[in-house]
Each structure stands twice: as structure tokens, then as C-alpha cells.
ROGUKOL-978638 format. One record per residue: residue in one letter; z, y, x of N, C-alpha, C, CB in turn. Coordinates in steps of 0.001 Angstrom, whole numbers, plus 500000, padded with zeros to 6 digits. Glycine has a CB too. Example, Ala and Ser with C-alpha at 12.3 -4.5 7.8 and 13.67 -1.06 7.14 Angstrom:
residues 2
a507800494310513190507800495500512300507800496700513200509046495527511308 s507080497750512850507140498940513670507870500030512900505725499402514084 
end
This chain:
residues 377
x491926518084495915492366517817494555491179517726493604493334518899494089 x490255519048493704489293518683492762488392517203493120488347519971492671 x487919517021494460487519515694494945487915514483494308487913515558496153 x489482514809494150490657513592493617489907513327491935492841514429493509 x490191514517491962489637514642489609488476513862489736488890516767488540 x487220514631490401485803513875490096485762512507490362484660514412490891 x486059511775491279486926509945491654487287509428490722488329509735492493 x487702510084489901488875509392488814488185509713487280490736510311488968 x487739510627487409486672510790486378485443509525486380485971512307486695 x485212509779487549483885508594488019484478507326487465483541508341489975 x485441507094487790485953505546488086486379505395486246487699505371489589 x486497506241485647486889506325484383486032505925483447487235507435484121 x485145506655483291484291507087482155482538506162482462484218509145482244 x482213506279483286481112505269484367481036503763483956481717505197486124 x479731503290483164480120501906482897479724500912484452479148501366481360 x480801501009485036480575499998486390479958498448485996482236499722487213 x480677498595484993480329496573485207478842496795484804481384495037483749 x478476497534483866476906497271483587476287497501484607476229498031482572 x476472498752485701476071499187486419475755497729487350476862500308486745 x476533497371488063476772496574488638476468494776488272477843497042488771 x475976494545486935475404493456486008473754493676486682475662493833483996 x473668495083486541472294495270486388472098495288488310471830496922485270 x472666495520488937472161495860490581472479494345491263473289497376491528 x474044493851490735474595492212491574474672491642491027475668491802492237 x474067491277489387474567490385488729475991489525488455473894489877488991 x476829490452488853478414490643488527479188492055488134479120490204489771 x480277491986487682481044493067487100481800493797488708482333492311485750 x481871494883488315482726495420489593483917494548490178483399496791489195 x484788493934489200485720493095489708485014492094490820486384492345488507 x484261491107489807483377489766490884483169490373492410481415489332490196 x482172491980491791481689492216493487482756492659494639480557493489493557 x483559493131493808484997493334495386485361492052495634486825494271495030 x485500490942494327486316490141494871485227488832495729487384489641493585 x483944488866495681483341487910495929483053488932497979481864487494494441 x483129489751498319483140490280499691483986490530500392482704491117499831 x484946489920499887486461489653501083486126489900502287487143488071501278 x485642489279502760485394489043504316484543490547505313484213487467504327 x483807491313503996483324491748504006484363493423504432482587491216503049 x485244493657503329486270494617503349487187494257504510487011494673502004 x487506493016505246488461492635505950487574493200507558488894490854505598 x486452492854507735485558493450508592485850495055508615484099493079508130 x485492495774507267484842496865507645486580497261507790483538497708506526 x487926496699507126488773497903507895489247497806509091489880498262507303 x489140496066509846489068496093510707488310497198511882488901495181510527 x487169497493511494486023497908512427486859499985512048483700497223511572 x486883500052511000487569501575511073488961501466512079488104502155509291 x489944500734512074490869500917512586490531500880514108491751500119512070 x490087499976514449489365499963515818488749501545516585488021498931515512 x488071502008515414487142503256515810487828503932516146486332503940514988 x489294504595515293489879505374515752491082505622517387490237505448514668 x490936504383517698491207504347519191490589504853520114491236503368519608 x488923505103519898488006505310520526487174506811520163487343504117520378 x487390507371518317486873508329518252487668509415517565485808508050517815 x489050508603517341490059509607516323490381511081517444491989508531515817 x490472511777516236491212512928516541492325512970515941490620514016516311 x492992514269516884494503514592516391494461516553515858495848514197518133 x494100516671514685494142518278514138495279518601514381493882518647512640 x496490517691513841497712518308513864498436518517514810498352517882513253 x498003517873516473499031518238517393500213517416517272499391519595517237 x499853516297516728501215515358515758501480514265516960500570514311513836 x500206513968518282499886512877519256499799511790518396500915512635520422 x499014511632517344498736510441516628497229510596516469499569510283515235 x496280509868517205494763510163517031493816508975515715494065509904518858 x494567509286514412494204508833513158493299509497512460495157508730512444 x492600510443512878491731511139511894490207510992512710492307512900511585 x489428511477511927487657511340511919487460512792512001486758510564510356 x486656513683512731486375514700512277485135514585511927486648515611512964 x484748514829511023483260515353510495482851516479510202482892514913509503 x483092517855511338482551518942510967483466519691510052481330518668510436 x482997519658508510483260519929507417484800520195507153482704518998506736 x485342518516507773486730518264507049487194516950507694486618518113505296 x487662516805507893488692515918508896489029514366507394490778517351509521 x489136513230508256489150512099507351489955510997507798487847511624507117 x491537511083507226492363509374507767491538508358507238494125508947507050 x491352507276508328490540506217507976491909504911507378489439505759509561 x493171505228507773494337504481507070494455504679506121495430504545507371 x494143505911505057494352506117503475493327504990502919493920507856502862 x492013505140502900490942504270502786491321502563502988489911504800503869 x492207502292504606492317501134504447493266500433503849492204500805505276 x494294500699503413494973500560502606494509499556501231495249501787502457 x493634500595500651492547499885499406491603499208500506491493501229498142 x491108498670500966490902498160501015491501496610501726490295498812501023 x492448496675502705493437495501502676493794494954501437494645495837503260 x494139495609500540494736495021499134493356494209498843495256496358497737 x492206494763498494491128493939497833490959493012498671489848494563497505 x491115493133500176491044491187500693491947490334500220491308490795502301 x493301490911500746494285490155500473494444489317499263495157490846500562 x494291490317498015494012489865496635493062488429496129493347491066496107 x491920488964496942490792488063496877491442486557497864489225488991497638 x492011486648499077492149485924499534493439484835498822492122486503500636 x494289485479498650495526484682497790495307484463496673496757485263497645 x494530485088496060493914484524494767493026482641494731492637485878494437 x492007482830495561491499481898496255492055480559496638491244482431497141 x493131480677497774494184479916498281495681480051497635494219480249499664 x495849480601496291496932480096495732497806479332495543496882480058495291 x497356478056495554497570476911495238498491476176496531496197476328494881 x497407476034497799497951475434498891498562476690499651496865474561499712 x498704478032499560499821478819500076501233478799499545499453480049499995 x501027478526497810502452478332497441502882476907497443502723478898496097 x502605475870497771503111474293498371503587474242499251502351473332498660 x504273473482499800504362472852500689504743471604501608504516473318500771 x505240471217502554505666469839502825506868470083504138504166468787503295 x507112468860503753508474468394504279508534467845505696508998467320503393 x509273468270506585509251467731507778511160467829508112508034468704508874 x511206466382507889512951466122508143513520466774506585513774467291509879 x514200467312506776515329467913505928514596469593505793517150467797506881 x513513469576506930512905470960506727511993471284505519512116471251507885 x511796471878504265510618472320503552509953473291504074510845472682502369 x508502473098504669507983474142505215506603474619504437507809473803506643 x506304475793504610504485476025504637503576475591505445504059477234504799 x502164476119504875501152475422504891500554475998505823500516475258503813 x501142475980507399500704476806508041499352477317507986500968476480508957 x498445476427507937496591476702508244496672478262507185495045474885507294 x497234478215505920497330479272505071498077480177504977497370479020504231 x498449480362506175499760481382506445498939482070507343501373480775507125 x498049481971508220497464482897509426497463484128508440495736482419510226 x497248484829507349497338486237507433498363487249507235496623486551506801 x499709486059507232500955486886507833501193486728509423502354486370507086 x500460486007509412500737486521511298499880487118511232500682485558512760 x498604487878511017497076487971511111497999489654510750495596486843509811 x498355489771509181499387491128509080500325491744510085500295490908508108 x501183490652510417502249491108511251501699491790512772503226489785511473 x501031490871513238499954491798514147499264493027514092499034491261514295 x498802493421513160498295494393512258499585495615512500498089493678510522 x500131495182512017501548495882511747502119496298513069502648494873510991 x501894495892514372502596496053514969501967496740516285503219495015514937 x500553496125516261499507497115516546499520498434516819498845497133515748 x499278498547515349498826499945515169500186501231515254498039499924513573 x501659500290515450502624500740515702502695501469517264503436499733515392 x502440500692518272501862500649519880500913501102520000501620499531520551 x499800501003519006498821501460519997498453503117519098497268500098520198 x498832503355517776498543504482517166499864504978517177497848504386515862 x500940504696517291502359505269516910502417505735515505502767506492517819 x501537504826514931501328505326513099502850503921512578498735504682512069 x504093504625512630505081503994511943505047503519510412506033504787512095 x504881504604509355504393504750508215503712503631507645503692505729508252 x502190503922508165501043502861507721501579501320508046499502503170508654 x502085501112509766502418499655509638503162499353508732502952499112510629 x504137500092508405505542499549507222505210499124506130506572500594506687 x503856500403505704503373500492504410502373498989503804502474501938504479 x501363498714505174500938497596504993501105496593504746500659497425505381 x502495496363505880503128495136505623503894494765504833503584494817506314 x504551496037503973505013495217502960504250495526501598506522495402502839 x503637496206501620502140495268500457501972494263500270500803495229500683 x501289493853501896501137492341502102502040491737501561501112491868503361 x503751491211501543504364490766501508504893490392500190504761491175502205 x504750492097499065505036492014497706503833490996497547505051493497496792 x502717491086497478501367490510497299501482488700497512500278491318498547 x502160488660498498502337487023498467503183486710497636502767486333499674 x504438487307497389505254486630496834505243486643495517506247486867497233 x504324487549494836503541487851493206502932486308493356501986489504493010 x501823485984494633501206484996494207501444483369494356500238485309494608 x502410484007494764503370482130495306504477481945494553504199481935497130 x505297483420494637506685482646493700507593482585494707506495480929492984 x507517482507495812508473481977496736508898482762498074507951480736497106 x510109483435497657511197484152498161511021483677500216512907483461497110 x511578482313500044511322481989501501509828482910502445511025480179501399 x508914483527501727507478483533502552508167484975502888505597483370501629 x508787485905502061509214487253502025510007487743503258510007487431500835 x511128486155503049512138486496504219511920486649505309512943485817504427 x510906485463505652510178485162506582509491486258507411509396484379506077 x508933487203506621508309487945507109508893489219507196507314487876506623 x509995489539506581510697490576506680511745490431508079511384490732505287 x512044488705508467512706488659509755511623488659510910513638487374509833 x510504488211510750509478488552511822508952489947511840508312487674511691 x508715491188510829509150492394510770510330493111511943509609492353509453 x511143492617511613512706493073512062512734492525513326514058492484511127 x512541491195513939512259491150515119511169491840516355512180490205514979 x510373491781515632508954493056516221509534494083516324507557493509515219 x510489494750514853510977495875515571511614496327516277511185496334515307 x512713495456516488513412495355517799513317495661519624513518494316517676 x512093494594518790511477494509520632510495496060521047509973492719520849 x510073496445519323509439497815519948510261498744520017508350498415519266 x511434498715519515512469499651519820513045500004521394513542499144519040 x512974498590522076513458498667523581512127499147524172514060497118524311 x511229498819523993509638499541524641508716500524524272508705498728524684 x508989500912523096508113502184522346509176503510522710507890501910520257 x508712504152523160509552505427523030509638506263521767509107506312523985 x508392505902521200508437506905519619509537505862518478506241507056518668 x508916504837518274510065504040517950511427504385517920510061503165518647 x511979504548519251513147504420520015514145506289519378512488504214522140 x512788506733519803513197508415519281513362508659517643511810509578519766 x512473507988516979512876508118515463514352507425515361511687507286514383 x514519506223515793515684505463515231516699506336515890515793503778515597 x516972506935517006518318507869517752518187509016516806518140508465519658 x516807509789516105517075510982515442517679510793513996515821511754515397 x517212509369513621517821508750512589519367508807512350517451507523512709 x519971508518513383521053507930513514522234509047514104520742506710514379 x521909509842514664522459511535514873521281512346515174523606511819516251 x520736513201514593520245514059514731520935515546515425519822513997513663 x521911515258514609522367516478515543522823516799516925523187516878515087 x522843515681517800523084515619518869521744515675519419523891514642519138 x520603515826518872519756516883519378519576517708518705518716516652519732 x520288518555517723519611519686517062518561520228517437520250520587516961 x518579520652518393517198522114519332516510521296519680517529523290520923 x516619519703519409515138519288520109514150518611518885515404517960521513 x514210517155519214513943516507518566514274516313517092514097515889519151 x515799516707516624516221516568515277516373517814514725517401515831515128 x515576518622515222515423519951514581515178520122513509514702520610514971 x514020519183512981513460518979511528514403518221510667512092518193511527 x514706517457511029515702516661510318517209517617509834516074515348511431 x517583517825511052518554519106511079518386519758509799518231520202512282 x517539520780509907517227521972508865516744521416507513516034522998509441 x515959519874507419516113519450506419517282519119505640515569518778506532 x518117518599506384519468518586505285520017519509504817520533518098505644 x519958520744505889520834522008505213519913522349504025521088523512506323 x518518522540503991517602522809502829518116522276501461516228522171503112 x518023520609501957518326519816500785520152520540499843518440517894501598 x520227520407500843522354520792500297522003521574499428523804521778501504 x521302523022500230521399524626499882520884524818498174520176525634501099 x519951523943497616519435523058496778520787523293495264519309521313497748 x521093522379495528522635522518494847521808521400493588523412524661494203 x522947521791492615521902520801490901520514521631490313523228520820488940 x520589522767490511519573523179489973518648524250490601519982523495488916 x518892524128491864518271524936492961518244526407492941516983524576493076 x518098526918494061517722528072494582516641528822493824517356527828495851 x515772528134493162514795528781491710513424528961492450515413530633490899 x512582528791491522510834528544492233510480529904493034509354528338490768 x510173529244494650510304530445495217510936531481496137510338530706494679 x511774531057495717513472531418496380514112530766497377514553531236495439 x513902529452497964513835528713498884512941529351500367513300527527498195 x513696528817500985512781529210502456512537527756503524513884530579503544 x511677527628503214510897525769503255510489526427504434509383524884501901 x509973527364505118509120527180506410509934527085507480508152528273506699 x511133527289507092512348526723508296511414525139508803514486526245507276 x511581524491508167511631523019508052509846522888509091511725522344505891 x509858522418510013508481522008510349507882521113509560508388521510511543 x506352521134509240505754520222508788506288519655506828506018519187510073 x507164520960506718507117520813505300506390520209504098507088521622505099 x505380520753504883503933520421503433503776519315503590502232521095503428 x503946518376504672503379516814505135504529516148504700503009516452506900 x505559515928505822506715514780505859508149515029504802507297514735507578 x508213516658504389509337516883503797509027517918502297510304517541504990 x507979517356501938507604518203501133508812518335499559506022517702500902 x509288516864499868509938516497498828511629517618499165510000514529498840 x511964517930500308512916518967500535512785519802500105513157519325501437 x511469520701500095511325522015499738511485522222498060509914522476500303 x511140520539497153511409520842495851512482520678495548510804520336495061 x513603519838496587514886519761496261515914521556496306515400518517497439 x515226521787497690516068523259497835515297524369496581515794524046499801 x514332524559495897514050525228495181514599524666493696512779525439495454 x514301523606493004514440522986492052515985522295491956513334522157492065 x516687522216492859517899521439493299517790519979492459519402522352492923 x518902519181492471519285517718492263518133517366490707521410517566491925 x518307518441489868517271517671488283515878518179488511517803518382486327 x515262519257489787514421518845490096513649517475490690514465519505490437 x514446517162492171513999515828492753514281514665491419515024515447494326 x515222514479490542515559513299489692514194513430488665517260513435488850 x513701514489488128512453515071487822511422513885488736512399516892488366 x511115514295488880510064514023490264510387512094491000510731515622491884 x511529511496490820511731510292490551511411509629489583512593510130490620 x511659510071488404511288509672487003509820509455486605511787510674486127 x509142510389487123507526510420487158506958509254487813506951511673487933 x508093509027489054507388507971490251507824506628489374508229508041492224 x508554506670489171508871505198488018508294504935487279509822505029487220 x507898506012486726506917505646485232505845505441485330506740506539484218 x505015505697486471503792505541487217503744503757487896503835506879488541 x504729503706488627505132502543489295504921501101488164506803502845489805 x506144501761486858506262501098485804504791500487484721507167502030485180 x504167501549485155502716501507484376501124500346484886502213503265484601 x501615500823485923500931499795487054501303498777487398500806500143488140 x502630497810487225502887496821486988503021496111485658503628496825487543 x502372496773484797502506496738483406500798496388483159503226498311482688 x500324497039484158498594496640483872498537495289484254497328497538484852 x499291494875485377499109494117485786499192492481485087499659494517486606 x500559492689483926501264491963483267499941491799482633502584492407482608 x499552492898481822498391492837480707497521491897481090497578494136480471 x497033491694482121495415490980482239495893489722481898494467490965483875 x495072488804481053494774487732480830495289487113481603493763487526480714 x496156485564481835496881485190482787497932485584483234496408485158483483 x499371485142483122500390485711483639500204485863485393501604484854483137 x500341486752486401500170487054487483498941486017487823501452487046488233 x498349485692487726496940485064487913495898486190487898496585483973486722 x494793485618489387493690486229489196493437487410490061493639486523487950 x492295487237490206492048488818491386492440490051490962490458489259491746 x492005490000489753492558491582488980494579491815488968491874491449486759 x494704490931488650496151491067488728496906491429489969496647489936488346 x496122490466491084496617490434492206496544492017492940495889489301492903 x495281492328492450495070493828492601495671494958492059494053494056492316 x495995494590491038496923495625490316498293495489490909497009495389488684 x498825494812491615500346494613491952500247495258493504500957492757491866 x498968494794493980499049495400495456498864497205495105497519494626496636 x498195497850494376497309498862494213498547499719494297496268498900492902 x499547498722492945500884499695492242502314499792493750501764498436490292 x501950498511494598503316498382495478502604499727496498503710496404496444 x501209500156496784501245501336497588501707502205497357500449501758497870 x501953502685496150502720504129495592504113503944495507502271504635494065 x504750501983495439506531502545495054506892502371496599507814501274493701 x506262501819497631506939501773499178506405502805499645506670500522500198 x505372503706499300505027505081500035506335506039499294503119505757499611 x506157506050498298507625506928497799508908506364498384507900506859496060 x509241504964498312510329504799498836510616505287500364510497503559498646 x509980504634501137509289505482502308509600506969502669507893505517502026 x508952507458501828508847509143502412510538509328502067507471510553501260 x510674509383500705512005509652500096513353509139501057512001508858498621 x513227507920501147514416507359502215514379508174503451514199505721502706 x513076508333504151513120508894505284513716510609505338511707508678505749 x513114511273503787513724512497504117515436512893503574512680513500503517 x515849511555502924517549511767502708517968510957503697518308511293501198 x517314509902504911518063509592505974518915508287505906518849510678506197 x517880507817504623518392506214504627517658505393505490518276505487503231 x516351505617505893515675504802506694515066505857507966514525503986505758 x514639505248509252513602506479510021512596506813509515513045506242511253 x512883508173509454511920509080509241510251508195509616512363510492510297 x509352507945508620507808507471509585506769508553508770507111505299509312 x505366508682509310504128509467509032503942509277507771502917509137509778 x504345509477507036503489509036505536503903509704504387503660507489505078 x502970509847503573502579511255502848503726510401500888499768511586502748 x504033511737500645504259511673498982503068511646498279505032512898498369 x502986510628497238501656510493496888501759511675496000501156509068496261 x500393512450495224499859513482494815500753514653494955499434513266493606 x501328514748496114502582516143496486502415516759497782504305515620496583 x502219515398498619502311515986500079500884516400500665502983514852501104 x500774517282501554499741517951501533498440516956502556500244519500502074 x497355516760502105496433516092502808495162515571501619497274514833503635 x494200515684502193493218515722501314492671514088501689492127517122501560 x492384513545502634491949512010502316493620511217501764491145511118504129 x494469511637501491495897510634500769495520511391499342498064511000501540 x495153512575498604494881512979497496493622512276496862494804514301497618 x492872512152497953491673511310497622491957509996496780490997510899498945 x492544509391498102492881508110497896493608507688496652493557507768498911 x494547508350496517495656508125495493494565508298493905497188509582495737 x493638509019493868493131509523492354492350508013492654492022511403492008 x491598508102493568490918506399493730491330504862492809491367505937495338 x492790504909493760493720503822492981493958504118491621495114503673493584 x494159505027491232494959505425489778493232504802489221495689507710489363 x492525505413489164491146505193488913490718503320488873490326506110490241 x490995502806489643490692501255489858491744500591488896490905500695491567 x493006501345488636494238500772488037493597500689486370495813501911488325 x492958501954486201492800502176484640491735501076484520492269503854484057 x490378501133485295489520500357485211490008498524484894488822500725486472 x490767498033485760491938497039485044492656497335483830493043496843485911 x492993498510483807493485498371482113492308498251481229494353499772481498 x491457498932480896490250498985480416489980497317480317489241499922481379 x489628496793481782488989495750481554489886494747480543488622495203482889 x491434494430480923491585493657480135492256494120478700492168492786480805 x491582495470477831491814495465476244490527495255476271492448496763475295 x489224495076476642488241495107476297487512493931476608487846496085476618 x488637492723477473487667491377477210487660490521475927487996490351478233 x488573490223475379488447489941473575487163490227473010489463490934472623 x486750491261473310485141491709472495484389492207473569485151493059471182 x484049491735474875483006492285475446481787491738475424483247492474476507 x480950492508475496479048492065474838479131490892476358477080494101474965 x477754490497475455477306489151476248476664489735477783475924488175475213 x477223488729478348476340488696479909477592489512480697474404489781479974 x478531490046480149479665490638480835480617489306481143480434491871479850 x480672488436482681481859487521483070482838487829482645482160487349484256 x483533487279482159485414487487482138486107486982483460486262486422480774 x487452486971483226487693486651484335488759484924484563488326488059484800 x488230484430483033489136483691482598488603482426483964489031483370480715 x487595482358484333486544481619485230486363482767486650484833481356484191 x486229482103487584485246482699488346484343482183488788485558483170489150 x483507483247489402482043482722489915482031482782490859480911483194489641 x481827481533491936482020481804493192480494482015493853482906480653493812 x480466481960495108478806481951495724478181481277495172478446481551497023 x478643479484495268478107478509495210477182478339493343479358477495495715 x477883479139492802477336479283491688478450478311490264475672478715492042 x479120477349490482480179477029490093481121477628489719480476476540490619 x482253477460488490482969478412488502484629477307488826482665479426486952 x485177478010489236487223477126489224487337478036488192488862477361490918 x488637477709487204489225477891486667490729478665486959489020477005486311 x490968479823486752492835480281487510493752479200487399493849481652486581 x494835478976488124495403478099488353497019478930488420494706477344489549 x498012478169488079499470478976488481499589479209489462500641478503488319 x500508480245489825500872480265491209501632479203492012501534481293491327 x502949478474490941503472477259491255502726475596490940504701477428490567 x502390475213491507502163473904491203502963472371491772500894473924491535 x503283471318491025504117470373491535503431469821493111504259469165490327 x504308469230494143503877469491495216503123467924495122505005469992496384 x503243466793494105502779465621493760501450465731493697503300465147492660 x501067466285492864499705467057492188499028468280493377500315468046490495 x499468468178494465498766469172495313498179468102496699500015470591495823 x499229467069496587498982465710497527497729465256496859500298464400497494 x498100464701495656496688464041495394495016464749495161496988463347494145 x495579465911495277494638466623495280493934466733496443494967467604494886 x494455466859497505494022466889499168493640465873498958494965467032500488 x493843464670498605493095462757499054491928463129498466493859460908498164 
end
């Protein structure tokens, strides 16, 4: 937590862009967004590592962590932010010819060549499902990814698309994954394993009930029934202490947070245009599908998967992480009340600067598909 404060302090108060004027001759925005390829590498190369060097502290059989001595480190909290800053950068980029497309028969289709990073995702996603049994993170990724396209295209069809190639993957890992297979049966009766497997689940509901509207009172609850409280059900233990206007408490916060961060997003210069924007929508969809997420999983609307309540559930690289984002979010707010009057030699973002030294201009997300033809000739 204190780690979390100093991050967010840093990311606050710290003039980055000068910093960064003066070391890359760009503003912090330019330099994330001009090394795409760069962030797409390095989370590639972390996710990889942990096949080969992760540990498991918790005894959980999920080998996602780093030990370093000191303190143990998920390299999935980290990638997270950084998927968003490719993605961002990348659909920002290819806007134009991802949201077009052309006609074959009576079919309107996409642009395939610009679609590889929903299959490029969905792989990703399904991966790390098989080969880490990290349920959570794939879900979480992929539908980032997914809000993220459809912010930058407009178009519902790319969503479906990928939410039925989602749903088919899961299927097929349902008949071949055993962890898979075991969440969705504990999902679906738990109590027909009480003593085994749905033990947690089990004792979570009675917690939640015991709860009532205004709970059992701070304290007064007995949460260590519940395995793994502090991680997957942390949000139980405030329901059975705090009861029903506690958790509605604790919803309200997540909205207004949610609400705030898509609100930065609105702000920047350009309606949904632009790396910054694009970033602010991915940054804000990690916190409302990790809450939706945890929350569904512990009232038993969806299977239960690994993944933490942001600033609640217990873990120090997701506390990290989370002050990180909040931190990058403000830095977008900041940036856009303060381009109207920012001193000279500070880029805006009304232009970008690409390698080549040229700048494009932002462009809509929709464009007529006439004007995208003649554009290719």
C-alpha cells in the first residue's frame, strides 16, 4: 500500500513530459505511444518467463509469480498496463482501415490483414488459460481488448465476433481442461461437493446470507471459515460484517471510479480519438471487468476465476498496479486541462509525431467506406 501511495504520488506531482522533452524529445504520452512494439515484446517475453521461472507461494498450482528474495511479483498485474498501451497505440494507428470494410456477396466483412490482434488476443487468452490455468487474467484481457476495439471502430459486429470466438474456445476447454471443467460444475452446484471442491463457495454463501442488510457489525463476522478470504472472497467477508448497505457501499465507489475514468477519457481533445483516449478507456475497462469479475464470481453469476478486487483484495503487485493506473489516468486528466495553455516545445496531441518525423492528423473512428477505397489507390 505504501509502495501504491509513492507510484501515484510519483506519477502525480513529477513533471514527466519535461522530464521526458528533455531525455526523448517527446512527452510521456509520444514515448509509450511511439514503442508499441516495444511493450508488446516485453509482455510477451514476461509471460513466457513465467512458464519457465514462476513460482507458486500460494499452493494455488498456478506458477504466476517471480520470487525475488524480498517479495514475490505477478508479472500479469504489470501486463495488463502494458497490453493496453500497445493495443491503444496500435488501434489508434490503424483506426481507419480496422473500422472499414468490404463486401464479399451479400457478406460485409473486415479487414482481415487488421484483425490479426484479435486472433493474436484470442490466443493469448486461451493460452495462458492451458498452459497457466490463470482463468481471471485471460477473461480480463480479452475483454479489454474487445471494449478497446469497439471504442475505436464503432462497430458492434468486431465485439460479437469475438465474444463468439471467446465462447467457442471455451467450450472446447471445458471438454479438455480439467480446471476449467471443475470451476464451471462448482459453479453450477457446489453443493454436491460441499467437503470438496465447493467448500469455499459453500461457506461463502452462508457468510454472505448471515450478512443480512446491515451485517453482523465490524468484526463480528467469522471470514476465516471461507478459504482464501483475503484473495478471491474478500468482498464476502464485507458483506457478512457490513451486510447488503455495506457491499452497495462499496459498489457505488466502484462506479464512481469507473464513471471518472471514462469521463477522462471523454475530456481529451477529440471525441474517442487518439492514444490518450484510447488509453484511458482501456486503463478504466481493467477496474469495471476486474470488479465485475470478482463480484459475479463471488455471488455465483459467473465461475468463480483468480482475480483480485481492485484496492481490497489482498496482494501487493495488484495494489501496486492499481495506484499505477489511477496515476496514468490523472496524468491524462492533467494533460488534457492543461493543453489550451501549455508552454512551448510541449507536443499536443492534436498531431502526432511519428518516427519518420511527419506528423497525421487524428482521424474518426468511422469513416465512409468510398473515401477509404480511394484512399488505398
Amino acid at each position: 500500500m505504501t509502495l501504491g501511495v509513492i507510484v501515484l504520488a510519483l506519477m502525480i506531482f513529477l513533471p514527466w513530459d519535461m522530464i521526458f522533452i528533455r531525455l526523448q524529445s517527446s512527452s510521456l504520452m509520444d514515448w509509450l505511444d511511439h514503442h508499441r512494439y516495444i511493450w508488446l515484446l516485453l509482455g510477451i517475453g514476461m509471460t513466457g518467463a513465467t512458464f519457465f521461472l514462476g513460482t507458486d507461494p500460494n499452493n494455488s498450482g498456478v506458477k504466476v509469480w517471480f520470487n525475488f528474495g524480498l517479495f514475490h511479483f505477478q508479472p500479469s498485474e504489470l501486463l495488463k498496463i502494458i497490453l493496453v498501451i500497445y493495443m491503444a497505440s496500435y488501434l489508434d494507428q490503424h483506426r481507419e482501415l480496422v473500422g472499414s470494410s468490404y463486401r464479399l456477396g451479400p457478406l460485409k466483412l473486415p479487414p482481415l490483414p487488421y484483425l490479426v490482434p484479435l486472433a493474436a488476443m484470442w490466443g493469448i487468452a486461451m493460452a495462458t488459460i492451458i498452459f497457466q490455468r490463470d482463468l481471471g487474467a485471460a477473461l480480463l484481457l480479452f475483454g479489454v481488448f474487445l471494449a478497446m476495439l469497439y471504442v475505436a471502430t464503432g462497430r458492434a459486429l468486431y465485439v460479437m465476433g469475438g465474444v463468439a470466438a471467446f465462447a467457442v474456445g471455451a467450450i472446447v476447454l471445458y471438454r479438455f481442461v480439467e480446471v476449467v471443467r471443475d470451476r464451471v460444475s462448482i459453479w453450477l452446484d457446489p453443493w454436491a461437493m460441499a467437503q470438496g471442491l465447493g467448500y469455499q463457495i459453500v461457506q461463502a454463501t452462508y457468510a454472505l446470507a448471515s450478512g443480512g442488510v446491515f451485517g453482523t457489525g465490524l468484526g463480528r463476522g467469522v471470514p476465516t471459515i471461507v478459504p482464501a478470504i483475503h484473495t478471491d472472497f474478500v468482498f464476502i467477508a464485507i458483506g457478512e460484517e457490513l451486510g447488503l448497505a455495506g457491499t452497495l457501499a462499496i459498489l457505488i465507489t466502484y462506479l464512481l471510479l469507473i464513471f471518472r475514468g471514462f469521463h477522462i477519457a471523454l475530456r481529451v481533445p477529440g471525441r474517442f480519438r487518439g492514444f490518450e483516449q484510447l488509453l484511458a478507456v482501456g486503463l478504466t475497462t481493467i477496474f469495471a471487468i476486474q470488479t465485475l469479475v470478482i463480484l459475479g464470481g463471488n455471488v455465483r453469476l459467473i465461475p468463480l476465476t483468480g482475480i483480485t478486487l481492485p484496492f481490497i483484495s489482498y496482494g501487493g503487485s495488484s495494489i501496486l498496479i492499481n495506484f499505477l493506473i489511477v496515476g496514468l489516468l490523472m496524468r491524462i486528466s492533467l494533460g488534457s486541462q492543461t493543453t489550451p495553455g501549455k508552454p512551448a516545445g510541449i507536443p499536443t496531441r492534436k498531431s502526432q509525431v511519428v518516427r519518420s518525423g511527419s506528423t497525421r492528423p487524428l482521424t474518426p473512428a468511422i469513416v465512409p467506406s468510398f473515401a477509404m477505397h480511394r484512399k488505398e489507390r
